[in-house]
MARTORMI-352810 format. One line per 10 residues: number of its first residue (from 1); their letters; for each residue x, y, z of N, C-alpha, C. Coordinates in pm, 1 decimal. Atoms other than C-alpha are relative to their C-alpha. Layout:
BEGIN
NUM> A> X,Y,Z,X,Y,Z,X,Y,Z | ...
END
This chain:
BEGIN
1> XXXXXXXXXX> -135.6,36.8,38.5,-1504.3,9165.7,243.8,1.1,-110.4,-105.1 | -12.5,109.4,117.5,-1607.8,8963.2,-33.8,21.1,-196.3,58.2 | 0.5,112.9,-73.3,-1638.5,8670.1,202.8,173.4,-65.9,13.1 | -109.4,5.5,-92.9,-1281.0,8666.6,299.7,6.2,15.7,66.2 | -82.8,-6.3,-127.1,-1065.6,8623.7,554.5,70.0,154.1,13.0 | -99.6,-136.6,-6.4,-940.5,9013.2,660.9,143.6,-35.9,46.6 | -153.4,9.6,-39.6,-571.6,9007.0,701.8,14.5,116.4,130.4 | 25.8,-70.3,-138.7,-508.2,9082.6,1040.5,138.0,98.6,-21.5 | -67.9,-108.5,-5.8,-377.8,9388.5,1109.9,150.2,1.9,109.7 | -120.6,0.5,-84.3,-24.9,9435.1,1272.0,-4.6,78.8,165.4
11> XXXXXXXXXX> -11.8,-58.5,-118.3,-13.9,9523.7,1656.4,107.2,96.8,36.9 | -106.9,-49.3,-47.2,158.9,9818.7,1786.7,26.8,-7.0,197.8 | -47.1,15.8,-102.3,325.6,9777.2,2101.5,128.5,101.5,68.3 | -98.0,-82.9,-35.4,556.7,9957.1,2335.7,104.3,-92.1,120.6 | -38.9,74.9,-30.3,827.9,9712.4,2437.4,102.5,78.1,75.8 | -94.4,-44.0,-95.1,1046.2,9958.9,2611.6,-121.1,-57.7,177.7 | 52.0,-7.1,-127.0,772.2,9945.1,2880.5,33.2,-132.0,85.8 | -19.4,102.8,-60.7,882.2,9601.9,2988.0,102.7,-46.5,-9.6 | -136.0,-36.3,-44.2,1269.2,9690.1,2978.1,-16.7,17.0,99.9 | -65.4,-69.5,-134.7,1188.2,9811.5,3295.4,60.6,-101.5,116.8
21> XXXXXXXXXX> -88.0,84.4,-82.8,1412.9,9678.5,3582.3,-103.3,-127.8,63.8 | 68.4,94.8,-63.3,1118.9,9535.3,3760.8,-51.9,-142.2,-47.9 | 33.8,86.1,92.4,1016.2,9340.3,3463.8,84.5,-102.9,17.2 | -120.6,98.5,38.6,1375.3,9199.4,3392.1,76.6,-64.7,112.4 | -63.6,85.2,-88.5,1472.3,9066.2,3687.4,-92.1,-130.6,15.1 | 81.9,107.7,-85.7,1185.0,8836.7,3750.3,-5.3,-22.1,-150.4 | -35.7,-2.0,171.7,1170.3,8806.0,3312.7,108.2,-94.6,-10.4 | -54.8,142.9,63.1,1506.1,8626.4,3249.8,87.0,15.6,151.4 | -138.1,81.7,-81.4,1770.1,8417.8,3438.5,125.4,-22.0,-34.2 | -84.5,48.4,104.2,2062.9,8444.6,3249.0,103.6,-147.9,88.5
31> XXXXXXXXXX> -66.1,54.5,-49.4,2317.4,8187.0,3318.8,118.2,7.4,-81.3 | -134.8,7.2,89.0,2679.4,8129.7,3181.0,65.6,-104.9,8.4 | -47.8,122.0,-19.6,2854.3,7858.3,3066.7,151.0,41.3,-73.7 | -154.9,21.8,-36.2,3201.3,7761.0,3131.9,112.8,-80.7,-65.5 | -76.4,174.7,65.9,3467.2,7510.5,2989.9,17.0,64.0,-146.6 | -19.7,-18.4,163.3,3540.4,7475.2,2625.6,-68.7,-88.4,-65.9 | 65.6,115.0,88.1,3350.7,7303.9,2378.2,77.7,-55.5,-113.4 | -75.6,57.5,41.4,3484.2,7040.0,2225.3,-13.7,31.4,-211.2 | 26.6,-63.2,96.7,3358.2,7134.7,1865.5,46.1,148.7,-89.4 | -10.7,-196.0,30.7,3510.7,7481.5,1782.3,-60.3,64.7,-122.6
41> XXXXXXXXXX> 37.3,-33.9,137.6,3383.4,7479.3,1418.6,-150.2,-20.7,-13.6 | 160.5,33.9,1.5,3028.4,7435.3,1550.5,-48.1,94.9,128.1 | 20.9,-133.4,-74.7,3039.5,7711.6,1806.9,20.5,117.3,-15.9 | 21.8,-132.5,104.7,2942.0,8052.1,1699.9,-28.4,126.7,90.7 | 35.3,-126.6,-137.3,2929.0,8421.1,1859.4,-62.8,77.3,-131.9 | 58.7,-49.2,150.9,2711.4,8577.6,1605.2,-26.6,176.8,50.8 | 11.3,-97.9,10.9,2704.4,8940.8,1590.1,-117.8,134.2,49.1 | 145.5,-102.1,-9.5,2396.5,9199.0,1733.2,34.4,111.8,-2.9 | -4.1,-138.4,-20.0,2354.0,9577.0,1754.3,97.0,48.4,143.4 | -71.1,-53.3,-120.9,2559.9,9767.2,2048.1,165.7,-77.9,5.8
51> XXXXXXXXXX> -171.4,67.9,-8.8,2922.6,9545.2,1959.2,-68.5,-172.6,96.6 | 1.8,154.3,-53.2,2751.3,9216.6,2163.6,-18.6,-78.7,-59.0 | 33.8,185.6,64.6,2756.1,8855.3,2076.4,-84.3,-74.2,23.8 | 118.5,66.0,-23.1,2494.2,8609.7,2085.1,77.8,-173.8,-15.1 | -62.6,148.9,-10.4,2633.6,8238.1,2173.1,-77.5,-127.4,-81.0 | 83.2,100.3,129.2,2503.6,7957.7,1893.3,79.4,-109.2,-12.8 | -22.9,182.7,8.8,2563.4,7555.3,1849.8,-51.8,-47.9,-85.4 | 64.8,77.9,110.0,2532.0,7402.5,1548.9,40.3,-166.7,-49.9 | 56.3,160.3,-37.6,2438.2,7043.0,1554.4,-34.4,-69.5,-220.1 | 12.9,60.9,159.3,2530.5,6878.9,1145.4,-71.2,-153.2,-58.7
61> XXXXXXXXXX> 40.9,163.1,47.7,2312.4,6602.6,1003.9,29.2,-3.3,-110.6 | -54.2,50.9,120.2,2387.8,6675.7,637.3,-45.5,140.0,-66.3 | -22.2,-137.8,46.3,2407.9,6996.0,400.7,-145.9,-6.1,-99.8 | 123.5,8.0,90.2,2094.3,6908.5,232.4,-111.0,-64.0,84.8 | 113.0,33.3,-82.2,1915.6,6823.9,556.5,-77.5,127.2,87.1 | 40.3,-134.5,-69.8,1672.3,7083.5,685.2,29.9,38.8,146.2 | -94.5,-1.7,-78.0,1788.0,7290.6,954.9,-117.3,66.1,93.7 | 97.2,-56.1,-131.9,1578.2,7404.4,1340.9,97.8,47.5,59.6 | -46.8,-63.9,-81.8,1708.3,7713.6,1453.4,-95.7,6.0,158.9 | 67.6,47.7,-71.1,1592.0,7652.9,1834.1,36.5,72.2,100.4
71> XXXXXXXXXX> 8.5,-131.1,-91.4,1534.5,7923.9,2096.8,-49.9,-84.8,158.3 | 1.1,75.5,-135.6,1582.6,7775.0,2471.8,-94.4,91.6,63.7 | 78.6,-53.8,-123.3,1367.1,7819.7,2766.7,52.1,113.5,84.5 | -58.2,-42.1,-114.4,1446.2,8066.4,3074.7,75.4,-101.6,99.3 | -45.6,68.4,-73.5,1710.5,7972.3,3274.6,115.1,-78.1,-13.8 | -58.6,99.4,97.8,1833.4,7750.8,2987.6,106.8,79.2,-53.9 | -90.7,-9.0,52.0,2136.1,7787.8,2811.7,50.4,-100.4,-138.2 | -11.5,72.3,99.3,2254.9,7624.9,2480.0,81.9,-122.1,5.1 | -103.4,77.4,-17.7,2521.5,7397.4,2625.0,-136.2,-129.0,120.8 | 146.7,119.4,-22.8,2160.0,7224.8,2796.4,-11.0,-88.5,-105.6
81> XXXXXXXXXX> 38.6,71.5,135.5,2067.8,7066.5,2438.8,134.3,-63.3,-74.4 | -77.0,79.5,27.9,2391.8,6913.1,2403.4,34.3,-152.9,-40.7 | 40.7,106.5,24.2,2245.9,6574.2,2474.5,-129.3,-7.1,-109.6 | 57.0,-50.0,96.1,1966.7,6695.4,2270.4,-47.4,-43.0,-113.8 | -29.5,-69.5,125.4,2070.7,6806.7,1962.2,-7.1,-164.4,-80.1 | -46.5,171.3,87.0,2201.2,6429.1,1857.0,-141.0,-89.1,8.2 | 184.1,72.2,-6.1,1798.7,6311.5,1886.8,-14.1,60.0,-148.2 | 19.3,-58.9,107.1,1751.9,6548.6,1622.4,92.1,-22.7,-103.9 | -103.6,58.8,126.5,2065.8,6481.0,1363.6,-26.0,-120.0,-12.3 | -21.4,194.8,29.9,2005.4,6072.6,1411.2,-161.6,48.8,-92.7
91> XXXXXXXXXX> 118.8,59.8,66.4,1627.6,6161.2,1262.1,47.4,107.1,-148.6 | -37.1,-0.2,126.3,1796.0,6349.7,963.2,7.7,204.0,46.7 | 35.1,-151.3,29.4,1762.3,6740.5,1119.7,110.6,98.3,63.4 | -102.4,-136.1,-93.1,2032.7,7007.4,1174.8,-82.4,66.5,110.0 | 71.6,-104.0,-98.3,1985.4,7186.3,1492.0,105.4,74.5,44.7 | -13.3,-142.4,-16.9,2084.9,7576.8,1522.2,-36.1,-3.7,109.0 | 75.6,-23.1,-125.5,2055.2,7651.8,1904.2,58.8,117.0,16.8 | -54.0,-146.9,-70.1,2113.4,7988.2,2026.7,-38.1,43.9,99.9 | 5.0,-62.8,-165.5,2172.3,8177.9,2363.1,-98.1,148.7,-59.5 | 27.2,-105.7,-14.6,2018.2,8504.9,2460.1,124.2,117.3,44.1
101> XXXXXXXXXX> -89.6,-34.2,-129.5,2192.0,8805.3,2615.0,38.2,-2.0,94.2 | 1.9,13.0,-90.9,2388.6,8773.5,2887.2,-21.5,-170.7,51.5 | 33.8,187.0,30.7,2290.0,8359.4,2840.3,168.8,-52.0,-51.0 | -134.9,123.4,34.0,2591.3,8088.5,2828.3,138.5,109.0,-39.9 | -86.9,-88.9,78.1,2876.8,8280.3,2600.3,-19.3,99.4,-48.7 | 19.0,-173.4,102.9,2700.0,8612.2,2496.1,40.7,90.2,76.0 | 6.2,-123.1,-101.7,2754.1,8940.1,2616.3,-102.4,59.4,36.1 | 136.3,-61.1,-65.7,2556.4,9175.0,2736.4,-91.6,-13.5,63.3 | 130.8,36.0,-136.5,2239.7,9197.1,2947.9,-145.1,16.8,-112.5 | 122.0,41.0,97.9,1901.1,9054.2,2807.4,-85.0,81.9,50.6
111> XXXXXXXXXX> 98.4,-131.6,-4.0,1598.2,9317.8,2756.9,-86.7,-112.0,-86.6 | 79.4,36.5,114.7,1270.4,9240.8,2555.6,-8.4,31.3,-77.8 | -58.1,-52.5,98.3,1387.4,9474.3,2328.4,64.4,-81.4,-110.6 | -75.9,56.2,52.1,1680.0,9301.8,2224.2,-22.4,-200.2,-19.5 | 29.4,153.6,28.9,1545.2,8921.6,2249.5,-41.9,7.3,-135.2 | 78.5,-34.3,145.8,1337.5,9039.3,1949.0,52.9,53.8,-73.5 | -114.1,-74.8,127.5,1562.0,9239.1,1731.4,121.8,-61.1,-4.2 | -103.0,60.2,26.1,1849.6,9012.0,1793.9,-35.8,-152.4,-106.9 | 21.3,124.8,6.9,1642.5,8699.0,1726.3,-31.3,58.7,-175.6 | -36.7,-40.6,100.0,1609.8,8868.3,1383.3,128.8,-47.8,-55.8
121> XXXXXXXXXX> -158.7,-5.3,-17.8,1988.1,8906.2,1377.4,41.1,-160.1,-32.7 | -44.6,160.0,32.7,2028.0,8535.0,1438.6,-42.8,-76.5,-89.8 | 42.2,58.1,88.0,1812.4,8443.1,1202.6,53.6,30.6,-197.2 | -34.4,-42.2,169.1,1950.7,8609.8,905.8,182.1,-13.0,17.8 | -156.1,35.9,13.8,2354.5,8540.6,1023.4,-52.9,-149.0,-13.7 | -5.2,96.5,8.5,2221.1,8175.1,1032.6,-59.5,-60.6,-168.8 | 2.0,-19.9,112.5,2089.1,8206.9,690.2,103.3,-7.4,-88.8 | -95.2,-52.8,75.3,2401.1,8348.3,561.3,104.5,-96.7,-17.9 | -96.9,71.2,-80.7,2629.3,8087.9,750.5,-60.8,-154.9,-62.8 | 51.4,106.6,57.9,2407.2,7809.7,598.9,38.7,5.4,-198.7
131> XXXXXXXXXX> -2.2,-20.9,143.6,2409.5,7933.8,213.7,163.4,-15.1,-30.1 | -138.9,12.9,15.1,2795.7,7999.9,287.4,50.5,-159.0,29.9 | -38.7,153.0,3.2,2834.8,7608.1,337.9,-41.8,-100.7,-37.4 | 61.1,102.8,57.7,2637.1,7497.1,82.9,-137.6,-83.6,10.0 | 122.5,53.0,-60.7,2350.5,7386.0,343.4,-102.5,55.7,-94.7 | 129.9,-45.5,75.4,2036.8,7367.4,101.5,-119.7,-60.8,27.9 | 127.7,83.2,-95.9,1802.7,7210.3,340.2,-96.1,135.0,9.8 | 150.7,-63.9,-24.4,1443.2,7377.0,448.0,60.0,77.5,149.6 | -66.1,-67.0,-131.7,1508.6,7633.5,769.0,-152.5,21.8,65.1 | 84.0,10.3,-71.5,1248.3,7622.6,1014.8,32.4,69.5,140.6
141> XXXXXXXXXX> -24.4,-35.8,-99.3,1231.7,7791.4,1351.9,-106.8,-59.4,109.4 | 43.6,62.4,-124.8,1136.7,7649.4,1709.3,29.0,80.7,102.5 | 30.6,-87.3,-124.8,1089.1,7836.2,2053.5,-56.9,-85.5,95.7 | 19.8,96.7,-84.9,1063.2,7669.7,2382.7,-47.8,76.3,94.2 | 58.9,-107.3,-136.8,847.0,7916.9,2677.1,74.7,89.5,-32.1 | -53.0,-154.3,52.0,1097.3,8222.8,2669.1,-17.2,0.8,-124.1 | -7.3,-27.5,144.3,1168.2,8140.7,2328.4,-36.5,-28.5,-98.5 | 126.2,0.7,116.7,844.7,8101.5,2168.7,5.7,120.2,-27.6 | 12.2,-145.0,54.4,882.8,8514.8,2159.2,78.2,24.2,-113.0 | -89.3,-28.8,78.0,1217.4,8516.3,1935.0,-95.5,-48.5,-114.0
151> XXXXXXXXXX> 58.1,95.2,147.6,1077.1,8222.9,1705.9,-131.3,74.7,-47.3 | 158.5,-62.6,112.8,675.7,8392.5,1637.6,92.4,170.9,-28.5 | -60.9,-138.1,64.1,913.6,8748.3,1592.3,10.0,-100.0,-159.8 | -58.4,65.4,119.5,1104.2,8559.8,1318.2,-98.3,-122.0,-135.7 | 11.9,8.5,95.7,849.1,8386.8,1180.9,-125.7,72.3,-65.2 | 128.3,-107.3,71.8,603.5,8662.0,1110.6,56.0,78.6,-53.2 | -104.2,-155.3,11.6,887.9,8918.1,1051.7,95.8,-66.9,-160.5 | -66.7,58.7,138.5,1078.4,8642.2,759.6,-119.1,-107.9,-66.2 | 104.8,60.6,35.6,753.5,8464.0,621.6,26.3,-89.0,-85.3 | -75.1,91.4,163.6,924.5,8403.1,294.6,100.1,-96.7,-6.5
161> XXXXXXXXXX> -98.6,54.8,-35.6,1182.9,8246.0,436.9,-10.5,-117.6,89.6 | 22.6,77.6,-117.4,1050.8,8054.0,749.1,-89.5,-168.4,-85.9 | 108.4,93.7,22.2,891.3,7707.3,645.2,-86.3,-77.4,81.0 | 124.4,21.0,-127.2,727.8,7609.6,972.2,77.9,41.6,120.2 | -42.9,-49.0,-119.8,719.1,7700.3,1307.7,-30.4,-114.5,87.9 | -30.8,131.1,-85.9,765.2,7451.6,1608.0,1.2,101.4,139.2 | 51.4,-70.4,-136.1,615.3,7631.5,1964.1,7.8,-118.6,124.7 | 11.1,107.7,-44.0,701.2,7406.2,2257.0,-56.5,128.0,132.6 | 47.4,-77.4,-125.7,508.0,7539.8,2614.4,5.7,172.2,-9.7 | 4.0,-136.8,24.2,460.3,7864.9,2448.9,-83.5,60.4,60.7
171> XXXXXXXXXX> 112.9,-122.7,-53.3,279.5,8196.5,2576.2,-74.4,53.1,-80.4 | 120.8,-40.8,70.3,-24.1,8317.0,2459.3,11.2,151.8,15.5 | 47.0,-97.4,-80.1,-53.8,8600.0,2665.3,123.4,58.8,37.7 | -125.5,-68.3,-95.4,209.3,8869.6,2847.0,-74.3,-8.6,85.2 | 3.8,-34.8,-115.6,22.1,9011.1,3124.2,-53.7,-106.6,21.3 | 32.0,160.8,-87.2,-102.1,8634.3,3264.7,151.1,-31.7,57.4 | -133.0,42.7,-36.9,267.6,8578.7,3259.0,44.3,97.0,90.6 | -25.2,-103.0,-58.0,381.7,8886.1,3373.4,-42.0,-26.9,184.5 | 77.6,19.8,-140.0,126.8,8826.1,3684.4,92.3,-120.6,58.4 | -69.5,76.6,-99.7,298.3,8507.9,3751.2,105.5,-2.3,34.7
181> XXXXXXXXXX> -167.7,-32.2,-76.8,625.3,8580.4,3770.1,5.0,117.7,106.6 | 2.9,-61.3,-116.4,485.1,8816.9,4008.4,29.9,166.1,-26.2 | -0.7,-135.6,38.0,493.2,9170.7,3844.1,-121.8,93.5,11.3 | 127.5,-41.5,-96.1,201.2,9387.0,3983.1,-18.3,64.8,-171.5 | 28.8,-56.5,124.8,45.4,9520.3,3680.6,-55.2,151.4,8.1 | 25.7,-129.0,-22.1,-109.6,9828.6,3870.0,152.3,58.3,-65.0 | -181.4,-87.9,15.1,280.6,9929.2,3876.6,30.0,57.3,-140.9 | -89.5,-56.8,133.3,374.8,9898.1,3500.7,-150.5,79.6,-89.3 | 110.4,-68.3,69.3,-2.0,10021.6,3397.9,-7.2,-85.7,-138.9 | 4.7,61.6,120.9,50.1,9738.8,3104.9,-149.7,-36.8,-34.3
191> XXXXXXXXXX> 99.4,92.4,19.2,-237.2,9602.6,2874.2,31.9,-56.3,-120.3 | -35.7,137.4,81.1,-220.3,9287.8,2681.1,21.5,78.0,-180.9 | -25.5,-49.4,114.7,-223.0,9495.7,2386.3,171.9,51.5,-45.9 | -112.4,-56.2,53.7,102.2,9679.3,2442.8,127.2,-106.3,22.3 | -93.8,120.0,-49.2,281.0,9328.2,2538.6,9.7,-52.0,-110.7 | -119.1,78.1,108.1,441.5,9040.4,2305.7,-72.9,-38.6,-137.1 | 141.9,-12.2,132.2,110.2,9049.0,2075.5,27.3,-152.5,-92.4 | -51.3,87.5,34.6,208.3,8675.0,2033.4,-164.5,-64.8,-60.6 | 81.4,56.6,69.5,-161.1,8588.9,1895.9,-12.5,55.7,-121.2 | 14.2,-47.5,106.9,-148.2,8847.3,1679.6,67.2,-23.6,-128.4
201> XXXXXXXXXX> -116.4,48.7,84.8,175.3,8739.4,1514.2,-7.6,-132.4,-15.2 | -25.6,124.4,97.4,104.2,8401.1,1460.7,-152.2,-13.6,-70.3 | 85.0,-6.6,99.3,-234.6,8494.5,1282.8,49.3,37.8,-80.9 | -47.5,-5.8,83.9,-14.1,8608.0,1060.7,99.2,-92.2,-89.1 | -66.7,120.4,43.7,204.4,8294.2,977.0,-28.0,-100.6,-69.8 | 68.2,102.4,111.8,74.8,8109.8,674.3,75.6,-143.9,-4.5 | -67.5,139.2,27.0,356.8,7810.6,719.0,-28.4,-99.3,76.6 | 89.4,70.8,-69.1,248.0,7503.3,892.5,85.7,5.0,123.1 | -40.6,-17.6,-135.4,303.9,7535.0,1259.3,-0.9,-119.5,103.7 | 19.7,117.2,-97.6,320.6,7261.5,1545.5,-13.7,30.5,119.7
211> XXXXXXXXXX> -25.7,-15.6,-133.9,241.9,7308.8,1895.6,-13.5,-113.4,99.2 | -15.2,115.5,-106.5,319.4,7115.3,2186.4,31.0,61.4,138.4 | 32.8,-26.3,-152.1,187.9,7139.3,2546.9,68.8,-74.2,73.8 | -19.4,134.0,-102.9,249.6,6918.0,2861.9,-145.7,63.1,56.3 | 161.8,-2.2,-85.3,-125.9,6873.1,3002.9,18.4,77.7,145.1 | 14.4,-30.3,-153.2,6.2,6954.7,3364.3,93.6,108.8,48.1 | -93.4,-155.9,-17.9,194.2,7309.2,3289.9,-102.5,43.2,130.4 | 55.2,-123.7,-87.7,181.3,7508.3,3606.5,59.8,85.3,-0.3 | -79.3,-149.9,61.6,369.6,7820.4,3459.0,-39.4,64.6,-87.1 | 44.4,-64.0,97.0,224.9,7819.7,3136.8,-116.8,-81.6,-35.7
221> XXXXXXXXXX> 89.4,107.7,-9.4,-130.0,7636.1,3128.5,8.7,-29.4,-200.3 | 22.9,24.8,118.4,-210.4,7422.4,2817.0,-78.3,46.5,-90.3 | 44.5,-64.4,56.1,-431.1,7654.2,2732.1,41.0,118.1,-71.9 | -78.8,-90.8,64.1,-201.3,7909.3,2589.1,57.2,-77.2,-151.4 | -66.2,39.0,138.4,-51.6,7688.7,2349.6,-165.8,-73.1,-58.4 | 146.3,41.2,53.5,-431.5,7570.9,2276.8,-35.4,143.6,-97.7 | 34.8,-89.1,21.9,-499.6,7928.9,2214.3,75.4,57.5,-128.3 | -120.5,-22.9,107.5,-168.5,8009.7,1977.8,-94.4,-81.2,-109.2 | 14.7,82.9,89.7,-312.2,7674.3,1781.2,-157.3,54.8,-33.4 | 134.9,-8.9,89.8,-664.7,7809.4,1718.4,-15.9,120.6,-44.4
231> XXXXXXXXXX> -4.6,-122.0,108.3,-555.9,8187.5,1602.3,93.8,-50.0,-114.6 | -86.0,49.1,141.2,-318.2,8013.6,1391.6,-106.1,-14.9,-164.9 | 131.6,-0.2,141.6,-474.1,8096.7,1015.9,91.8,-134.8,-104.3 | -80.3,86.3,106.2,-213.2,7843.7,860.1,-62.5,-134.0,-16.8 | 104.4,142.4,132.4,-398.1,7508.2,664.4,47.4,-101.8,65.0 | -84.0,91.6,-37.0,-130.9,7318.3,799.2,61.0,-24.3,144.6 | -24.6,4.3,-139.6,-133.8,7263.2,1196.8,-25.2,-79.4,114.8 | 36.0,121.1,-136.8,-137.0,7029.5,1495.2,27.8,38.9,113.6 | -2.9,-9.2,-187.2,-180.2,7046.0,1870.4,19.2,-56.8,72.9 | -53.4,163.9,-127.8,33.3,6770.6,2077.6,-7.8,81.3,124.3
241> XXXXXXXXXX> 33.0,-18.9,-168.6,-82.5,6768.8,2427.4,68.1,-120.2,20.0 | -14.8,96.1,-40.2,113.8,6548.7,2576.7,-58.5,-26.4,162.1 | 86.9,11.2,-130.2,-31.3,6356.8,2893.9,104.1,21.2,143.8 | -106.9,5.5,-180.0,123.3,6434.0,3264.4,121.9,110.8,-44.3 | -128.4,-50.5,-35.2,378.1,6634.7,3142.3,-27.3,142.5,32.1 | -9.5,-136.3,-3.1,451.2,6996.1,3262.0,91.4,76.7,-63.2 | -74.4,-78.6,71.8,696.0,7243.0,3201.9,116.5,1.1,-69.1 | -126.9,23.2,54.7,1005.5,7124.4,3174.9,26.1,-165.8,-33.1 | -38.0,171.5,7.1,973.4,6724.0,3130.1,-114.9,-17.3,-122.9 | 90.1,48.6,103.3,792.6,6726.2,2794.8,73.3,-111.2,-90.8
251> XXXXXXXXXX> -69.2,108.1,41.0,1068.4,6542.2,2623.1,13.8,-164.9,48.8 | -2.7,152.6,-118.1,1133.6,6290.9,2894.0,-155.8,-89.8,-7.2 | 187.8,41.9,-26.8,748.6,6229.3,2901.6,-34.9,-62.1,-113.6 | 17.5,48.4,110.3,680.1,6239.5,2544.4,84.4,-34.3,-108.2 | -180.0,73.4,130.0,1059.0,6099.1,2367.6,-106.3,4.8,-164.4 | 6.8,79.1,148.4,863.6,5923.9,2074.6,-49.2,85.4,-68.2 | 136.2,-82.0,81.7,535.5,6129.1,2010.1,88.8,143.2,-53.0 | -32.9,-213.6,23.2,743.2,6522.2,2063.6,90.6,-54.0,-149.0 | -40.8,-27.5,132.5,1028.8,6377.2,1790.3,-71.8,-52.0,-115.2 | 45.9,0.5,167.2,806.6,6219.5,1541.2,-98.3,105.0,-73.4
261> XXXXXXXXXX> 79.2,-117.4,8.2,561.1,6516.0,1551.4,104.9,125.7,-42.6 | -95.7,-58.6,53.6,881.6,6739.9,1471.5,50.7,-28.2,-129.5 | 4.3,17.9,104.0,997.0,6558.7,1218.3,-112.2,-34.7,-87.4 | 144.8,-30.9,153.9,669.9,6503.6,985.9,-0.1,147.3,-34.7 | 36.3,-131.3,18.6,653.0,6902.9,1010.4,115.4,-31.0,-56.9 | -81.0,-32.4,33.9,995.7,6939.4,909.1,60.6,-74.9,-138.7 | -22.8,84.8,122.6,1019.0,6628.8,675.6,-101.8,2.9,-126.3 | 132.6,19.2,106.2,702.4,6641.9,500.9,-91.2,133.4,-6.9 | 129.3,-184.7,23.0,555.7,7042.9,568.8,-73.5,-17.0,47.6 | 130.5,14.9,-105.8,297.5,6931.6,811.2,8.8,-69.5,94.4
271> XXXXX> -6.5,60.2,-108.7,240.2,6831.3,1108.2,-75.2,-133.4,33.6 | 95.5,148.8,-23.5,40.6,6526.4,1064.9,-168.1,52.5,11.3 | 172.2,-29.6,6.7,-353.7,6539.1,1176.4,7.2,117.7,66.7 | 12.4,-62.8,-77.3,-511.4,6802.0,1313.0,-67.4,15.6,74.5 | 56.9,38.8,-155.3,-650.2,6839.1,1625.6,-142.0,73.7,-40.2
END
């Protein structure tokens, strides 16, 4: 190969197979949220395939400040990152949050299908919705455990478009996961091949990427997001482990280190050193 690097080849997969009921019940949690938000001109029902909506929060630091569309956990909902969001605008960065199906204000019922072809969807109405208001900041995408899948879709699928990616307690792997949420794998006959092919897709992601663990995940070990960070072929990448934290208290744990490690990627195109 002329002492290159081969460009990795694209994975095919068969994502109906993990539509199936058994999958999606133990898969997502939707939840729904209630009340009115006080914002109306910053709450968004953005459009998908089949007539449903997809529920979105947009968080303004300035029309020429780059913007993190930001894909919540299971369980999670967008009206979570409320307190949030304003961490991120005080250090200079719009934040885009969006629901799933069936999540906070959307309709419909969430599939793995549609997480991935919507998260498309959201990414190119948030595009549109940015250019239409002038916003000429840098657009970046972020994924938090569920929604490390939307974000590596979007940024292997818009390359040209994406300028880094931001993975917080991401998955490496389906069937590991799969297993723990307790899905028998005899049953669905799956192999890691025909699942979320999430190494494969971020060997393809040339923009500089950031990942960030908690040392003491017991859902998703730190070795998954270890694993994401060393198929990563991009020049430009770092690996925050933070100490003690697990799954859901990485913020709380690591406040200072998780936002200044966000912003350098987002302010400056890299993530700082690399691991």
């Amino acid at each position: 190969m002329n002492g290159q690097k081969e460009k990795p080849q694209k994975a095919t997969n068969n994502l109906e197979m993990l539509d199936r009921p058994e999958v999606l019940t133990l898969l997502f949690h939707p939840r729904r949220e209630y009340g009115r938000f006080s914002r109306d001109d910053a709450d968004l029902l953005i459009p998908v395939s089949g007539g449903d909506r997809i529920g979105a929060r947009y968080f303004l630091a300035g029309t020429e400040a780059p913007t993190i569309l930001f894909f919540h956990g299971n369980g999670e909902i967008i009206a979570d990152y409320d307190d949030l969001a304003p961490h991120f605008v005080a250090r200079g960065m719009n934040f885009f949050a969006a629901d799933y199906r069936g999540y906070g204000r959307s309709t419909g019922m969430p599939t793995v299908t549609a997480l991935l072809k919507d998260a498309i969807d959201i990414w190119d109405f948030m595009v549109r919705y940015l250019d239409d208001r002038g916003c000429g900041g840098d657009r970046f995408v972020m994924g938090r455990s569920l929604g490390s899948a939307p974000a590596l879709e979007i940024a292997a699928e818009r390359q040209k478009e994406v300028r880094g990616l931001i993975l917080e307690s991401a998955f490496a792997y389906t069937i590991p996961l799969l297993r723990f949420l307790g899905v028998p794998k005899e049953i669905l006959g799956l192999v890691e091949e025909a699942g979320l092919s999430h190494i494969e897709k971020i060997m393809r992601v040339a923009a500089p990427i950031l990942v960030i663990h908690g040392e003491s995940d017991r859902i998703i070990p730190y070795t998954d997001g270890r694993a994401l960070y060393e198929a990563s072929a991009s020049v430009s990448k770092d690996f925050l482990l933070i100490a003690g934290a697990g799954h859901n208290d990485l913020f709380l744990r690591g406040f200072q280190e998780y936002l200044d490690a966000v912003e350098r990627l987002v302010k400056q195109g890299r993530p700082g050193r690399q691991a």
